[in-house]
N, C-alpha and C positions, 0 to 999 in steps of 0.2 A: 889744390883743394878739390875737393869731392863737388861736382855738377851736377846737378839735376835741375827739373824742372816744377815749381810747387803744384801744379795741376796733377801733372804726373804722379807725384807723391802723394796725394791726397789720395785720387783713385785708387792707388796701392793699396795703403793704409787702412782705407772704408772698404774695398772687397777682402781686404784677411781679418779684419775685423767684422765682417758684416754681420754673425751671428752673437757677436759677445755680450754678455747678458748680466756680468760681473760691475762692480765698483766703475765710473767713470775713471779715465788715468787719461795721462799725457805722455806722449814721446817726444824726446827733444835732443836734438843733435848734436853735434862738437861744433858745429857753428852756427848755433842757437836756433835755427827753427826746429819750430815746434807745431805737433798733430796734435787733436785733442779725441777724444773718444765718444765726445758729447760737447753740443755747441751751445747747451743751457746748462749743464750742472759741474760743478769746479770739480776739479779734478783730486779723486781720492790720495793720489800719490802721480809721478812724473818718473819716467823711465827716465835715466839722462844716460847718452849712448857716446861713448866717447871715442871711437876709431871708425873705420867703415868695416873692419875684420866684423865688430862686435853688433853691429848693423844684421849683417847678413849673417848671423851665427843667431840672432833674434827672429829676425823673421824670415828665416827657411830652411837653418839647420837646426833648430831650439831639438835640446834632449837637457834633462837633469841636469848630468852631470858638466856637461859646455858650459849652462847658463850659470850653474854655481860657480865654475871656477872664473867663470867674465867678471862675476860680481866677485869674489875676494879678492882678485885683484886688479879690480876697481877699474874693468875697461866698461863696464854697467856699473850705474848707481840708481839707490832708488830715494827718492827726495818727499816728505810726507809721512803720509802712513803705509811701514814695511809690510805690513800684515795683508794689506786689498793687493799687491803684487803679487801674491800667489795665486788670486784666481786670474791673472794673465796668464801666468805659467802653467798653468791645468787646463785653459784654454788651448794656447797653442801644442801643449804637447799631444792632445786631445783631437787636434786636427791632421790628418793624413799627414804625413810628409811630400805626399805626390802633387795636392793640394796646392800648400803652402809655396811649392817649388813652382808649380804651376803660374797662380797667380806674382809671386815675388820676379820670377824669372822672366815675367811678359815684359816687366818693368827694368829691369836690372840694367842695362846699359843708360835707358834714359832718366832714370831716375837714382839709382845708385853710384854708376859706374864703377861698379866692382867685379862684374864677369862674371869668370872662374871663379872668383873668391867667396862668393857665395856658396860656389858647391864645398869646395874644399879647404876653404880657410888655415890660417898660418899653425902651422905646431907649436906647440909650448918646447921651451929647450929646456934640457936635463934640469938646470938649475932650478929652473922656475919650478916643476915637478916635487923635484927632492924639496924647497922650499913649501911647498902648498901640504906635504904631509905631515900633521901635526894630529896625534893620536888623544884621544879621549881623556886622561887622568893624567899627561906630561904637564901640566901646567903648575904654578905654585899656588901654594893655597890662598896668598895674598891676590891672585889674579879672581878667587871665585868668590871671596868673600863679602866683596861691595854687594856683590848682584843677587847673591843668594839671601845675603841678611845674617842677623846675629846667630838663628841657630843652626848654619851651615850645613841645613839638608836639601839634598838635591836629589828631590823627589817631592810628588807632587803633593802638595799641600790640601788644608780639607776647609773647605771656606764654608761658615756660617751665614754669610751676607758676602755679595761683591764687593760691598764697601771694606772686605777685613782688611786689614794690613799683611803684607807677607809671613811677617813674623810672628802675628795674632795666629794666622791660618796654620804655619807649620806647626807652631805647640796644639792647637784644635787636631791636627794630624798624628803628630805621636801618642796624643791623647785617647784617641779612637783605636789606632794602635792596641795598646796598652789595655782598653775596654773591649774590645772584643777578644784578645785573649786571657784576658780576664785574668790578670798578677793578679798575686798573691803575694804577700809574706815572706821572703827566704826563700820564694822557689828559685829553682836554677831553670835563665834565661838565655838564650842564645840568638846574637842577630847575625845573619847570614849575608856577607858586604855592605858591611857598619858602615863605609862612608868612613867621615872624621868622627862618629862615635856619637850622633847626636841621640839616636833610641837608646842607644846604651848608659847614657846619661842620664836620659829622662826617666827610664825604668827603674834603673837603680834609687835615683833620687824621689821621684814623684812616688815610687810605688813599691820599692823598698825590696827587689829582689836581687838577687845576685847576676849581676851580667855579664856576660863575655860574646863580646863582637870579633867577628875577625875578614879580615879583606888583603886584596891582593896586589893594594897596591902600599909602595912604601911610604910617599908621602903623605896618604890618608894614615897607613899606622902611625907617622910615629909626630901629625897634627892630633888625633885622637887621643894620645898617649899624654901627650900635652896639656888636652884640655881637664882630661883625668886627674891627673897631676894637682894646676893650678885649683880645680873645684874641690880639691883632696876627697879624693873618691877612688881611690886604690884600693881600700879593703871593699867595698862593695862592686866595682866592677873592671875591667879588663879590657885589654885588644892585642890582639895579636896578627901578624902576617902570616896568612895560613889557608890555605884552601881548604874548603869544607870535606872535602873529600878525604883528607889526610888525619881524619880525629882515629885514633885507636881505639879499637873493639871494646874495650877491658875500662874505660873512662864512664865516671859516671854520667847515665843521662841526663837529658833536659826535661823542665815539667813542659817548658813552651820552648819557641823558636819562630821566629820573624824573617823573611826576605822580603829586605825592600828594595825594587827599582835594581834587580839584580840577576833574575832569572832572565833576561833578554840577553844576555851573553851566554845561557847555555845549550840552545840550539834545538831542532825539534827532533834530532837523534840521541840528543841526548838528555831529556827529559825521563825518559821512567829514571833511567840512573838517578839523576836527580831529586826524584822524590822515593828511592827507594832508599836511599843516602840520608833523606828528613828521618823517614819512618823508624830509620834504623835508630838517629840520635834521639828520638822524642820516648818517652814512658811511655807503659801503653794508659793511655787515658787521656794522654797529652794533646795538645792542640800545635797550630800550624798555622801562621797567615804569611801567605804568598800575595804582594802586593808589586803588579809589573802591568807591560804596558801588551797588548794584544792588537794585534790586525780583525778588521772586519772579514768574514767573509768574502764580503763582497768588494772589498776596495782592491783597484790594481796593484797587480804585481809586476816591476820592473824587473828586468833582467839585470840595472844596475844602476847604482843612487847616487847621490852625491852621499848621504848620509853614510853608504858600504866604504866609498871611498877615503874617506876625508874624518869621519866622526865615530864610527861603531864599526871597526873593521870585518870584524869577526860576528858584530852583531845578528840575530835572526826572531824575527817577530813571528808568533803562532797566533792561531786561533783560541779563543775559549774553549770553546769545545776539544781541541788537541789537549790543553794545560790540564783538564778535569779527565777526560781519558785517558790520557797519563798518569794523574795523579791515584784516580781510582786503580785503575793496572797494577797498582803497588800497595794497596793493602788501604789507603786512606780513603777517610769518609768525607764528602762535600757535605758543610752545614752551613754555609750563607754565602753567598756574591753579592759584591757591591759594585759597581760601573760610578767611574769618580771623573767617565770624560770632560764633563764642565768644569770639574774643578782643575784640572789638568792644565786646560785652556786659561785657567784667568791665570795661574803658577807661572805659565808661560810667559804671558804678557808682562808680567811685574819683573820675572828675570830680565824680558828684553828691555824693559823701558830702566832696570837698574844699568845694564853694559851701556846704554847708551847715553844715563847720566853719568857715569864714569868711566866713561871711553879717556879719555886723558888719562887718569891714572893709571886706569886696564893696560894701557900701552905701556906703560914702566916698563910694565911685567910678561908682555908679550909683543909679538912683532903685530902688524896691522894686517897680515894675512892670515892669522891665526885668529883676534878679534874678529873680523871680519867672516871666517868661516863660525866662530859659536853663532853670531850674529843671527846670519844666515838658519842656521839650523834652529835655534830657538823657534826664530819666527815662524820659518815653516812647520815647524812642528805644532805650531800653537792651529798655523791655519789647518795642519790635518786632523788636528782633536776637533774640533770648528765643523769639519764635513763629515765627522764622524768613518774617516778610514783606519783609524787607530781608537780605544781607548783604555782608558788603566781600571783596571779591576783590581779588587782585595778579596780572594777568594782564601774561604777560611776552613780548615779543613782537623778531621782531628784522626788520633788512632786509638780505635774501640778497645778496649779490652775485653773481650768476650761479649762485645754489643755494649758494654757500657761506655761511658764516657764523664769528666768532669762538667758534663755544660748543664746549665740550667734550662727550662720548656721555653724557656721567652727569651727575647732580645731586650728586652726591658733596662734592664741593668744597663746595655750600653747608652740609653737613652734619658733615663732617670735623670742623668746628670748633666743633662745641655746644657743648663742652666747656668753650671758654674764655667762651661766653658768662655762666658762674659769675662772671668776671673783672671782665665789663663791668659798669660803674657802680661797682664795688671802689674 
């Protein structure tokens, strides 16, 4: 059994913590004692640290990608509220490493007895690796369906009140959708990685134009293709598996066209491409809403995530101002941005707090390292919409025909109609 002595530990404890300014928490060890971080206010959440590897990979070798993979597989657990454990981890990553080694290492035989192991800690072996790699859309749809809600969109919803419900919020979201590009009647509509087809749905049906979604992966097409089906909505709209890239010159265009929560996989090199590829498929007159998620300025940049590793491999987050200089680069015109980070944040929440009331069944359908890694990301994802290092914008964008364009002088029209959005999901 691991030796130490509680004095010793304590002093530890209070100088790596001594500036933390975050949520009260607790740490508590594999043989139950336990620090607290505040000796009047109860603690937001309890770190529970289960080996002495995962001890000293906390407080003196803490990087991203370590701490993620201690927590999926469950040598860290967090007990409470998941969400206040992010500002521990923005804390210590925030702190020197020279620091941290400093103060932990005065300590380390008499209060750890872990050594070496603090510098260098145990390797993960092949298995466990190949086991932890679980890619972003491999799961069944039955695994995303509890968390996300009836209308199976996974993207961020547009909330009226924090009180909406998830499924209130997302039809409020395709709705707005839908109002800023202003359908019409018959026009031909195009969503740009439809997911399981849920715009495509709502456009065709609410607003009665011809849709055709298409994405890249196969078991969004052929869930989407499904839901089409049962709604009997064949003649009005579509999906296909198909890269946008791949549409032929000679094919009729779109009046509109939609990406939602989609352009985050196509990289800041290749972005004009991207929107030179919209411009190409849109009429000229035609409009454009790009709805995806953007880095701050200001917020750091790691040289590697857990999120690069484990969740969005290939993913790459831009600035606003890259996505609009891009966008203009290619012939289109910026006519309104919206920033939806709050709403983002409460989407987030209500996903985590669904996997967590259906963790039991989620597990059917997945191993508990996979759970464990959305878990993970979700929440931290919510707490960096939270600090504002990330947020989703709908930038809406059209292509002039000679300076002209279909849009009205006002925003009005998107707004006229809040009212009925009490309606939607009724």
């Amino acid at each position: 059994m691991l030796r130490f002595t509680e004095p010793q530990g304590l002093r530890t404890l209070n100088a790596l913590f001594a500036d933390y300014g975050g949520p009260p928490f607790a740490i508590r060890l594999w043989n139950q004692w336990q620090w607290s971080s505040s000796a009047t206010e109860k603690p937001a959440c309890t770190v529970v640290v289960q080996n002495p590897r995962a001890l000293g990979l906390l407080l003196s070798e803490a990087n991203e990608i370590a701490l993620g993979e201690a927590f999926i597989h469950d040598d860290l657990d967090v007990e409470g509220d998941i969400f206040s454990v992010f500002s521990i981890g923005e804390y210590l990553l925030n702190r020197p490493v020279s620091l941290r080694r400093k103060i932990v290492e005065g300590a380390a035989r008499t209060f750890f007895g872990i050594g070496q192991r603090i510098r260098h800690g145990a390797r993960h072996s092949l298995s466990r690796d190949r086991a932890s790699i679980a890619y972003h859309y491999d799961q069944p749809a039955a695994f995303y369906r509890p968390w996300l809600g009836e209308s199976l969109a996974y993207s961020c919803a547009y909330f009226r009140t924090s009180e909406d419900t998830l499924n209130r919020a997302q039809e409020q979201k395709l709705e707005l959708i839908c109002r800023k590009l202003r359908l019409q009647p018959f026009e031909r509509f195009l969503d740009i990685g439809c997911g399981w087809g849920s715009l495509v749905l709502y456009a065709a049906a609410k607003h009665h134009v011809h849709a055709q979604g298409i994405t890249l992966s196969k078991e969004q097409a052929a869930m989407a293709k499904q839901r089409i089906a049962t709604a009997q909505m064949e003649k009005k709209c579509t999906v296909e598996l198909r890269d946008y890239r791949a549409f032929d010159p000679v094919e009729p265009l779109f009046d509109k066209i939609a990406s939602v929560g989609m352009f985050e996989h196509v990289g800041l090199r290749n972005l004009p491409r991207y929107f030179k590829t919209v411009r190409s498929l849109l009429k000229p007159g035609g409009v454009f809403l790009n709805h995806g998620i953007a880095r701050s300025l200001l917020s750091p940049i790691r040289k590697s995530s857990f999120i690069d590793r484990y969740v969005f491999p290939d993913g790459q987050l831009v600035t606003l101002a890259q996505v609009i200089e891009a966008a203009e680069s290619q012939g289109l015109e910026v006519r309104d941005v919206e920033n939806l980070r709050e709403h983002y944040e409460l989407t987030l929440r209500k996903w985590v707090d669904g996997l967590q009331r259906n963790s039991k069944e989620l597990l059917q359908h997945v191993s508990r390292v996979t759970y464990r890694i959305w878990l993970l990301y979700l929440a931290g994802s919510a707490a960096a919409f939270q600090r504002g290092d990330i947020a989703v914008y709908q930038v809406l964008l059209s292509r002039p025909a000679r300076g002209k364009n279909q849009l009205p002088l006002t925003r009005e029209d998107w707004y006229d109609v809040a009212a009925s959005y009490q309606e939607v999901g009724t």
